[in-house]
Backbone as a chain_set.jsonl record, in Angstrom:
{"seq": "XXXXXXXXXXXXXXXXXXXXXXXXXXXXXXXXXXXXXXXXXXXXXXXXXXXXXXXXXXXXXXXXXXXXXXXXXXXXXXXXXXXXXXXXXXXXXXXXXXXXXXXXXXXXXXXXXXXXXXXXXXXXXXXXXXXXXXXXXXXXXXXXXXXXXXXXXXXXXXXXXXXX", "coords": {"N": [[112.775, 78.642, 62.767], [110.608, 79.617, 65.142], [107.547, 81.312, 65.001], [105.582, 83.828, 66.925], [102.239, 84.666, 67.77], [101.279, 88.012, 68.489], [98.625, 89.795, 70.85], [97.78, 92.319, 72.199], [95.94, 94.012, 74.818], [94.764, 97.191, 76.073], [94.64, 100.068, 78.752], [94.106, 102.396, 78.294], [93.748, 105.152, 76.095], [95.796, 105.863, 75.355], [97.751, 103.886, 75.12], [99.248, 102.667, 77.397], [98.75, 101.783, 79.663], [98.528, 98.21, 79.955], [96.63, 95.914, 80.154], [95.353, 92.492, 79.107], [97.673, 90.581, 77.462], [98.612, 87.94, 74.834], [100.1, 85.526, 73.413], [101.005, 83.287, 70.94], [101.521, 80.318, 69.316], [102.643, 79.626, 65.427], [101.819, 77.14, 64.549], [99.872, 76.606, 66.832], [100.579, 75.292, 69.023], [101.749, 76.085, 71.329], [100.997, 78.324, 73.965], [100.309, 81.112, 75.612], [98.686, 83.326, 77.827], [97.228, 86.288, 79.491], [96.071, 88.114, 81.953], [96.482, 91.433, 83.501], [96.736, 91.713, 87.04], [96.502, 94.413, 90.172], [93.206, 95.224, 87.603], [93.375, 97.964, 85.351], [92.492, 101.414, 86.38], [91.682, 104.132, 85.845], [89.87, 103.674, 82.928], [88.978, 103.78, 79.224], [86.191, 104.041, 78.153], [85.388, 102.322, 76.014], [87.019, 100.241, 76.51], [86.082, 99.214, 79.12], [83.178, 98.561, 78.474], [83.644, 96.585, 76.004], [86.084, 95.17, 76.461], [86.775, 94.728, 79.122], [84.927, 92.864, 79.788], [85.236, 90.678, 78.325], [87.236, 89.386, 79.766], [89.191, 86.478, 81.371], [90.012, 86.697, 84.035], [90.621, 84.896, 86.911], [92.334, 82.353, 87.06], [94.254, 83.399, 85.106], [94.706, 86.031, 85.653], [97.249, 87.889, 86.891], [99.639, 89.373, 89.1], [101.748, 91.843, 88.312], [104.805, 90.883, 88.792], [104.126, 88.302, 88.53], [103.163, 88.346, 86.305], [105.266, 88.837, 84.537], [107.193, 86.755, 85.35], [106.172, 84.551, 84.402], [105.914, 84.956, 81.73], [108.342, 85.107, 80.487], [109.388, 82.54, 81.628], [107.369, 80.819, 79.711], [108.213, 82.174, 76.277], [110.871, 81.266, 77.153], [110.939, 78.49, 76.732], [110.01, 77.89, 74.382], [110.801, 76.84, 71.413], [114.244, 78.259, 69.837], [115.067, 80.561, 67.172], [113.121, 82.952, 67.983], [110.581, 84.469, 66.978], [108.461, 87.403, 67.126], [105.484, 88.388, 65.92], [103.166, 90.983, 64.778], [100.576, 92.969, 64.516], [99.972, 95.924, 65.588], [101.428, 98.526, 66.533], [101.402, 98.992, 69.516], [101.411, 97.255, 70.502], [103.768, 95.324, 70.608], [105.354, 97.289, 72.231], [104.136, 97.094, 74.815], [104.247, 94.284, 75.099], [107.288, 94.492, 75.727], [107.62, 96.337, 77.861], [106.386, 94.339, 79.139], [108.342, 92.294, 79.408], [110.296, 93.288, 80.479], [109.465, 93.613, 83.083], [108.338, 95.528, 83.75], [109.308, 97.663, 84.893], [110.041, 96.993, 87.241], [111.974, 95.962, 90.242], [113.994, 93.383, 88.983], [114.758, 90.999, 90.429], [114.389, 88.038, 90.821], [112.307, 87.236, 88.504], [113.486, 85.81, 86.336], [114.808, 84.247, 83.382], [115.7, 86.654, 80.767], [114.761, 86.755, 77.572], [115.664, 86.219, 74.306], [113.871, 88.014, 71.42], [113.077, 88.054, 68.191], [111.515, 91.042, 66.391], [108.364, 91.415, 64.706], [106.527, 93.877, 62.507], [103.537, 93.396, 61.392], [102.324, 94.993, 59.075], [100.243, 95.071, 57.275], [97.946, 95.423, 54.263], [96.915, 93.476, 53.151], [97.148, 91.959, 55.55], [95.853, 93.307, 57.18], [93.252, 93.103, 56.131], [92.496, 90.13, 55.356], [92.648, 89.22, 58.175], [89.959, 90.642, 58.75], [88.106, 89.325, 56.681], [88.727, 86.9, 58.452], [86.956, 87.6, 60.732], [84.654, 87.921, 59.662], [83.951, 86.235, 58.519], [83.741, 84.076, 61.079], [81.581, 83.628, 63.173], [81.764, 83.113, 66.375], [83.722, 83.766, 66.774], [84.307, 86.946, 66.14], [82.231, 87.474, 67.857], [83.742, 87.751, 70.474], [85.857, 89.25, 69.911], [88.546, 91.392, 70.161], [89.475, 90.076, 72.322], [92.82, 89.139, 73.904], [93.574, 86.499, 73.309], [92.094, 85.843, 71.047], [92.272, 87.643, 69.253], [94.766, 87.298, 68.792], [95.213, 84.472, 67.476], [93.466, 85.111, 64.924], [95.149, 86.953, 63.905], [97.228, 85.205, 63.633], [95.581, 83.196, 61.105], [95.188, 85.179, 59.959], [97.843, 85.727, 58.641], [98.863, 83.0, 58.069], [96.677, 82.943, 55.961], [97.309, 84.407, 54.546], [100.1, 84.352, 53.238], [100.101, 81.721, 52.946], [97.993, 80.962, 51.073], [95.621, 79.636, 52.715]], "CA": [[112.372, 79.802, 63.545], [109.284, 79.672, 65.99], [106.833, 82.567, 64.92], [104.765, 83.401, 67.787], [101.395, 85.932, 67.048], [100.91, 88.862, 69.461], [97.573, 90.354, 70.793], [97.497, 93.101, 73.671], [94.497, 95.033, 75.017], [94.989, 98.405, 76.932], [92.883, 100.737, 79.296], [93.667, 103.712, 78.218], [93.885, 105.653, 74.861], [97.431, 106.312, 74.943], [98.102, 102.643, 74.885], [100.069, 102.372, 78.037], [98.524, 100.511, 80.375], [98.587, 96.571, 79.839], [95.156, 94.781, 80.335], [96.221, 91.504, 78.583], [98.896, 89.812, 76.422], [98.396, 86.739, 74.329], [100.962, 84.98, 72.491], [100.588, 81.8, 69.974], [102.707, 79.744, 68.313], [101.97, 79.358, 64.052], [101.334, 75.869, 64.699], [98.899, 76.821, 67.847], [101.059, 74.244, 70.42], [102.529, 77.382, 72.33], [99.912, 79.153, 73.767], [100.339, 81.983, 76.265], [97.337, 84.511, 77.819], [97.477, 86.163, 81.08], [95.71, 89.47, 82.65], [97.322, 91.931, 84.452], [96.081, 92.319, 88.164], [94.755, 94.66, 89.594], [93.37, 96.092, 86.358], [93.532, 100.021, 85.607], [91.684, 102.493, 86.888], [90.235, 104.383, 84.909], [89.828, 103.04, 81.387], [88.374, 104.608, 77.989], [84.568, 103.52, 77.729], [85.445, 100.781, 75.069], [87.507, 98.955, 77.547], [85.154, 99.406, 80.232], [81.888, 97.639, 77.678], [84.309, 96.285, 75.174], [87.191, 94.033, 76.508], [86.839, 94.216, 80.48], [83.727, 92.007, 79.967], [85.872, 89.348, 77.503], [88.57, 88.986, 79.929], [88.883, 85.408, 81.966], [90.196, 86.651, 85.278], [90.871, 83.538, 87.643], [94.158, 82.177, 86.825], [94.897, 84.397, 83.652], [94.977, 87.258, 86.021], [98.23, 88.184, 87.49], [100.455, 90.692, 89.053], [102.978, 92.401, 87.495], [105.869, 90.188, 88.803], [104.045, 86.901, 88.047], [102.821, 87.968, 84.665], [106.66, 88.759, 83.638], [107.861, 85.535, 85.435], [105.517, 83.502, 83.634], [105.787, 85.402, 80.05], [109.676, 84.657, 80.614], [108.987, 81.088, 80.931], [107.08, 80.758, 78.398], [109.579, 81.977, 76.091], [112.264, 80.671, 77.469], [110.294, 77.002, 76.804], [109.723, 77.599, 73.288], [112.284, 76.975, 70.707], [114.902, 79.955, 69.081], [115.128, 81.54, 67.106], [111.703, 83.439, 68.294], [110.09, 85.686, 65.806], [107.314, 87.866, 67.641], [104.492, 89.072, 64.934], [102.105, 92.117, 65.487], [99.981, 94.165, 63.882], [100.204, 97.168, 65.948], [102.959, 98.804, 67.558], [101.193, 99.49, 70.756], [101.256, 95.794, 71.382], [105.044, 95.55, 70.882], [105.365, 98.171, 73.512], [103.513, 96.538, 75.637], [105.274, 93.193, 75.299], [108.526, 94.889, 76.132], [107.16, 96.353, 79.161], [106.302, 93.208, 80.543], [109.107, 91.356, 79.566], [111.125, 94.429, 81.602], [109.148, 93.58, 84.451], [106.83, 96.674, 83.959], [110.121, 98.677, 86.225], [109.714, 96.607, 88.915], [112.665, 95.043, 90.519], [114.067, 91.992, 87.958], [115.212, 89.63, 90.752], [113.547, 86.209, 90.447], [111.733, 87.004, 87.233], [113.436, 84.251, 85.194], [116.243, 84.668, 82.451], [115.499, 87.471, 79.98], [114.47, 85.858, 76.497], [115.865, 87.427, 73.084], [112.931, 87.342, 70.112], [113.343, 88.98, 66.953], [110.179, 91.811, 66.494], [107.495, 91.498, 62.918], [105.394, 94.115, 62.999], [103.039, 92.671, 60.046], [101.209, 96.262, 59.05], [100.214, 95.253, 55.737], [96.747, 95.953, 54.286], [96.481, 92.297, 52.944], [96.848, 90.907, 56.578], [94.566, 93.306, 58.081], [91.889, 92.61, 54.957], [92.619, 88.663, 55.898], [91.627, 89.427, 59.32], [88.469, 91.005, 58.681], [87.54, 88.589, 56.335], [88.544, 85.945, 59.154], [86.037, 87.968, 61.671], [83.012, 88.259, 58.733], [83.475, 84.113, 58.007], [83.73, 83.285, 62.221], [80.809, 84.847, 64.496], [82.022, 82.961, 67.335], [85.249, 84.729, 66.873], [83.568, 87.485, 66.298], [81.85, 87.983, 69.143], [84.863, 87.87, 71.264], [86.957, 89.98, 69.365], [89.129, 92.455, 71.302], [90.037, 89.755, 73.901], [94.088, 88.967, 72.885], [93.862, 85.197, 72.4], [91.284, 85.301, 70.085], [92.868, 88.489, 67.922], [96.213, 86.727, 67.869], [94.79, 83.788, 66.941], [92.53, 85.904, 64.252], [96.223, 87.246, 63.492], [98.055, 83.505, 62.665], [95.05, 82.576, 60.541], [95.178, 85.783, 58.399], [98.929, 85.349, 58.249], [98.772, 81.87, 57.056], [95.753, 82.85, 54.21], [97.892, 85.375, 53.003], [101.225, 83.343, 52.809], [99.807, 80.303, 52.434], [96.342, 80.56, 51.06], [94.572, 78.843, 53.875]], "C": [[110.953, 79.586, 64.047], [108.807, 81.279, 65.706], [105.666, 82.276, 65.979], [103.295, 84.956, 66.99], [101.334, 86.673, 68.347], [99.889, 89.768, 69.558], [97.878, 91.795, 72.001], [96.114, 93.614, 73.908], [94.725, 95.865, 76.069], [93.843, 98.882, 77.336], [92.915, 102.099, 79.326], [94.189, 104.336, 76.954], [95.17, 106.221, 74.419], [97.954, 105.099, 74.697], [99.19, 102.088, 76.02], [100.079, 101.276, 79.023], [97.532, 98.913, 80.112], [97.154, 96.16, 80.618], [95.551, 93.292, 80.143], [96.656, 91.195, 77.771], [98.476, 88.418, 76.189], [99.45, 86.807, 73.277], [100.384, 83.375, 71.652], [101.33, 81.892, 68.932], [102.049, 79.634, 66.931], [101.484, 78.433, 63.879], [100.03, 75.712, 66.191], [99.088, 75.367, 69.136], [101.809, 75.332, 71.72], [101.638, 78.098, 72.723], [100.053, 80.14, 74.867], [99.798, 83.005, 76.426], [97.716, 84.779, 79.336], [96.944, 88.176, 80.936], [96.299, 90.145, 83.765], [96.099, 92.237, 86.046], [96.528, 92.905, 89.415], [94.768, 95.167, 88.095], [93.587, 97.723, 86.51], [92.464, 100.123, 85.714], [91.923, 103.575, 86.63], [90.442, 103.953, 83.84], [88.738, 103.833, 80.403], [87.031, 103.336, 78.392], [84.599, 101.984, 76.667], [85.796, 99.684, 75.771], [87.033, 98.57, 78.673], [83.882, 97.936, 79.477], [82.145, 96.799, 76.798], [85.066, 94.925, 75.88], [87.053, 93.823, 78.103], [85.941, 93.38, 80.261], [84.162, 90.557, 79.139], [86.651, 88.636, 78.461], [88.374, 87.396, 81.128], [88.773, 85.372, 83.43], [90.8, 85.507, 85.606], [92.272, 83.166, 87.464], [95.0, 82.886, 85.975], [95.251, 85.542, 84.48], [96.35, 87.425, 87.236], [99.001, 89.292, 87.595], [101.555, 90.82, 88.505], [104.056, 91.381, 87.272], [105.616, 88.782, 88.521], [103.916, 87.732, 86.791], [104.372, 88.175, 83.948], [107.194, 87.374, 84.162], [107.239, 84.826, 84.478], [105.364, 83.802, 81.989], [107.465, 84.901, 79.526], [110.082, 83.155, 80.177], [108.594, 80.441, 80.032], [108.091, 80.452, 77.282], [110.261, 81.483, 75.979], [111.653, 78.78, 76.599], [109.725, 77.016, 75.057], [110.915, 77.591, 72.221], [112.921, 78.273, 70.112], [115.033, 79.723, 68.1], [113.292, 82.144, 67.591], [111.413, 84.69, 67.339], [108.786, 85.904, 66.176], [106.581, 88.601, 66.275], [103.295, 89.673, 65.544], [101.803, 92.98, 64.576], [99.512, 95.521, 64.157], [101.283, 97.479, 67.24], [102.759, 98.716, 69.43], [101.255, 97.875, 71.343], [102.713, 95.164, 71.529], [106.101, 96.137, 71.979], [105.358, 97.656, 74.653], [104.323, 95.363, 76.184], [106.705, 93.411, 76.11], [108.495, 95.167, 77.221], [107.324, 95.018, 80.028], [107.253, 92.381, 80.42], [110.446, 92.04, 80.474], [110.831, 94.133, 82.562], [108.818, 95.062, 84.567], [107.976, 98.045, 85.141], [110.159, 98.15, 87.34], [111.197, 95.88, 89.185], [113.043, 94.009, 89.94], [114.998, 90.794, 88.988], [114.443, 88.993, 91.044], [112.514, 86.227, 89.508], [112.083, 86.6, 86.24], [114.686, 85.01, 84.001], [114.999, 85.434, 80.741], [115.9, 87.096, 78.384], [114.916, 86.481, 75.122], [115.152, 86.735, 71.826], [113.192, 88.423, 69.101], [111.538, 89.514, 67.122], [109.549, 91.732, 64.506], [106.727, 92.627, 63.406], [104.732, 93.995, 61.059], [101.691, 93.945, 59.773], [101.091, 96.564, 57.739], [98.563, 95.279, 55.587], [96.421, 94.404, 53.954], [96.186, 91.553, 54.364], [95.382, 91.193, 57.347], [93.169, 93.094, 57.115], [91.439, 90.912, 55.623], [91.956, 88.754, 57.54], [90.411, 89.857, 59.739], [87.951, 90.22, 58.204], [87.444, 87.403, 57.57], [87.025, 86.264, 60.246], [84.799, 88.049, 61.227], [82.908, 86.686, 59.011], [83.379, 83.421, 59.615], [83.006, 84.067, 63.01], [81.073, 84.308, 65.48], [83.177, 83.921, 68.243], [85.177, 85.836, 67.358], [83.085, 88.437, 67.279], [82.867, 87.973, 70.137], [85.911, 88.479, 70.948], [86.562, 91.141, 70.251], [89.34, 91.441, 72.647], [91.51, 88.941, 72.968], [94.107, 87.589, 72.356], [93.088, 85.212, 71.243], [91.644, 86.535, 69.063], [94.076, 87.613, 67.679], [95.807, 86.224, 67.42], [94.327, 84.3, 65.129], [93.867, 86.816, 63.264], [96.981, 86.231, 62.581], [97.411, 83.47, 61.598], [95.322, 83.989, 59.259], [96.989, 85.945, 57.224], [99.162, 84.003, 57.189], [97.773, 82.145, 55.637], [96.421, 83.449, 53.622], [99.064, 84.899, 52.422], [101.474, 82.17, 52.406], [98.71, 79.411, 51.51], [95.676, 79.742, 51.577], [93.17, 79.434, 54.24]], "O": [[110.113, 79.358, 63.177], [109.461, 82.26, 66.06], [105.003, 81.246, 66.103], [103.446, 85.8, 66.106], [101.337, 85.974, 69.36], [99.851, 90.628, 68.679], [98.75, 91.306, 72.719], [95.255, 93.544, 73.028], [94.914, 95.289, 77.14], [92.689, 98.666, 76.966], [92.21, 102.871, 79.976], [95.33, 103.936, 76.722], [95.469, 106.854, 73.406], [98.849, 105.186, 73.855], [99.952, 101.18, 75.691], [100.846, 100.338, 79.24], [96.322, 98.685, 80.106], [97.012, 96.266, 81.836], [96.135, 92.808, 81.113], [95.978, 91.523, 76.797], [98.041, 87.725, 77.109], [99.687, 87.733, 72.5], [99.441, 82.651, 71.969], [101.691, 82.727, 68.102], [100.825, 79.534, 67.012], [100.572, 78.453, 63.052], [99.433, 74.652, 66.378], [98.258, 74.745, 69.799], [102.258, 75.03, 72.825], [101.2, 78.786, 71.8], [99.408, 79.393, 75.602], [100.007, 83.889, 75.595], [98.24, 84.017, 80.149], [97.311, 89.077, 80.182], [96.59, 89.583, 84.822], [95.003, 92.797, 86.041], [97.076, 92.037, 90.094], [95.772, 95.457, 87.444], [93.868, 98.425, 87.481], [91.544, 99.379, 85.375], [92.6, 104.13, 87.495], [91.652, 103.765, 83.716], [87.766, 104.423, 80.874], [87.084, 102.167, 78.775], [83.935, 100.948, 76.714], [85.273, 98.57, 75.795], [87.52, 97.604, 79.26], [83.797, 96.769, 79.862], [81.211, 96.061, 76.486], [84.584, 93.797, 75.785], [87.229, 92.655, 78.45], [86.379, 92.526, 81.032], [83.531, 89.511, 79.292], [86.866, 87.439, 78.268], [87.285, 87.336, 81.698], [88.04, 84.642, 84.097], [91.522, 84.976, 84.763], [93.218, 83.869, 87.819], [96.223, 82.976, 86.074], [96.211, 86.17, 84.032], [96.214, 87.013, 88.388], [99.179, 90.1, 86.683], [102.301, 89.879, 88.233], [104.361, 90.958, 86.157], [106.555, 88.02, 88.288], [104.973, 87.68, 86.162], [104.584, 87.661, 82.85], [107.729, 86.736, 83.255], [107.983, 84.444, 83.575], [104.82, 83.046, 81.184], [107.717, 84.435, 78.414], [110.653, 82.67, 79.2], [109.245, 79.55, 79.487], [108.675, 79.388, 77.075], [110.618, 81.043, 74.886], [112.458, 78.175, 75.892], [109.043, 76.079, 74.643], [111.869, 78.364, 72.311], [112.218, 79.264, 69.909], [115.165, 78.528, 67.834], [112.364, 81.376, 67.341], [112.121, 85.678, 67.145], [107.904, 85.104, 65.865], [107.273, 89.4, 65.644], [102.592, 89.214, 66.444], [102.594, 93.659, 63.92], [98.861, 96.21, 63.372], [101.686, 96.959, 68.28], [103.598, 98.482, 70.3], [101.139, 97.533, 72.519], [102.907, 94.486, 72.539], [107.168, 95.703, 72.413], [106.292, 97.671, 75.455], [104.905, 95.317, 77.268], [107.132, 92.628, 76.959], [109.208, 94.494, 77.964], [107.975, 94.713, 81.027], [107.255, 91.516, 81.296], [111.354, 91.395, 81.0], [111.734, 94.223, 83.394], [109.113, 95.675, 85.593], [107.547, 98.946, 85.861], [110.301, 98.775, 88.391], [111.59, 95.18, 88.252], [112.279, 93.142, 90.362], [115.732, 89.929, 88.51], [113.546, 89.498, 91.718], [111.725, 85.285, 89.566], [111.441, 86.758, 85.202], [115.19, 86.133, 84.01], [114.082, 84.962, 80.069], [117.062, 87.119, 77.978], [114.279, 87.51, 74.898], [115.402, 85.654, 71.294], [113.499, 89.581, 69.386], [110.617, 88.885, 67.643], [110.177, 91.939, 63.467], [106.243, 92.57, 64.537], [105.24, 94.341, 59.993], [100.517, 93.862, 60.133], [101.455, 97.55, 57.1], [97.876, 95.177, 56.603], [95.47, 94.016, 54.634], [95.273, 90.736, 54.479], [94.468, 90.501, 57.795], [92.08, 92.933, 57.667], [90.387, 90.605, 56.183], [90.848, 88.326, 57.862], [89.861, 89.574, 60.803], [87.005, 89.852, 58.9], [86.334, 86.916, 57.785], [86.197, 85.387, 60.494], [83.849, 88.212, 61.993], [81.997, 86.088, 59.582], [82.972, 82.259, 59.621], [83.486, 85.063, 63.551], [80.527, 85.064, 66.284], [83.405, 84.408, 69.35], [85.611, 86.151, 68.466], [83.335, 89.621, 67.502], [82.293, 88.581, 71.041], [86.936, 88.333, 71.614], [85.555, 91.644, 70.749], [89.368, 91.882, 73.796], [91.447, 88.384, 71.872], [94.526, 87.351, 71.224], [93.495, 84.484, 70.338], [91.231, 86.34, 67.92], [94.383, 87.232, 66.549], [95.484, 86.798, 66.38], [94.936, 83.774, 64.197], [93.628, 87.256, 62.139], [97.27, 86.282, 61.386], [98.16, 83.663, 60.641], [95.565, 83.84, 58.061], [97.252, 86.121, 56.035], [99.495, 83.978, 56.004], [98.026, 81.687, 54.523], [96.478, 83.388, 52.394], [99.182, 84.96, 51.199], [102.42, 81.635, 51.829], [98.517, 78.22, 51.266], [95.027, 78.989, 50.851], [92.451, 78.858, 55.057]]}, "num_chains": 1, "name": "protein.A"}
């Protein structure tokens, strides 16, 4: 089974609208990041000083119908069984959304991928993840942008299952 980790980041306090998605494989050879564009308008104050200022833009940023073609692909390009892991629901959500194609029209957005859902909402992982964010200030400082929480996700997964 391929476990992938899942990050999101939203722009508004209900958790609806998609900023960006990051995926990563347990072994960190799968790697998938991508911003939605345009972004939202208006956004909570955090995501405004917080995560709009992390995000890469440039090629990561895509519209709706690329970012589901290319999350599809993905996917599709990684081995099955797929076992998505998340530590909050709103990022699950999210995922689903875009692998819907966000409502938009689903012709030529790529063959529709079936992953089994973790959501990993244990107090040991999120402890493991804090500790990962005290022991890495690079990290750190970039926390709240999704590659670097999933990421920040795998590693507390593996310490706690694996002691790493």
């Amino acid at each position: 089974m391929t476990h992938l980790f899942l990050d999101t980041e939203w722009a508004d306090a209900a958790g609806e609208q998609l900023v960006s998605l990051a995926l990563l494989s347990e072994d960190g050879t799968h790697r998938f990041y991508a911003e939605i564009d345009p972004l939202p308008t208006p956004t909570t104050l955090f995501v405004r000083t917080v995560v709009y200022p992390l995000l890469q833009r440039g090629d990561a940023a895509l519209a709706a119908p690329q970012l589901t073609r290319r999350l599809r692909m993905f996917l599709a390009a990684v081995p099955a069984p797929r076992c998505v892991m998340f530590d909050a629901v709103n990022d699950v959500v999210l995922l689903r959304l875009a692998l819907a194609g966000f409502g938009l029209c689903d012709t030529g957005l790529g063959p529709v991928v079936q992953i089994e859902e973790v959501l990993l909402a244990r107090l040991d992982i999120r402890d493991a993840i804090e500790t990962y964010f005290e022991c890495h200030s690079d990290a750190r400082q970039r926390r709240h942008h999704a590659g670097v929480d999933a990421d920040a996700l795998r590693r507390a997964f593996h310490a706690v299952h694996f002691g790493d």
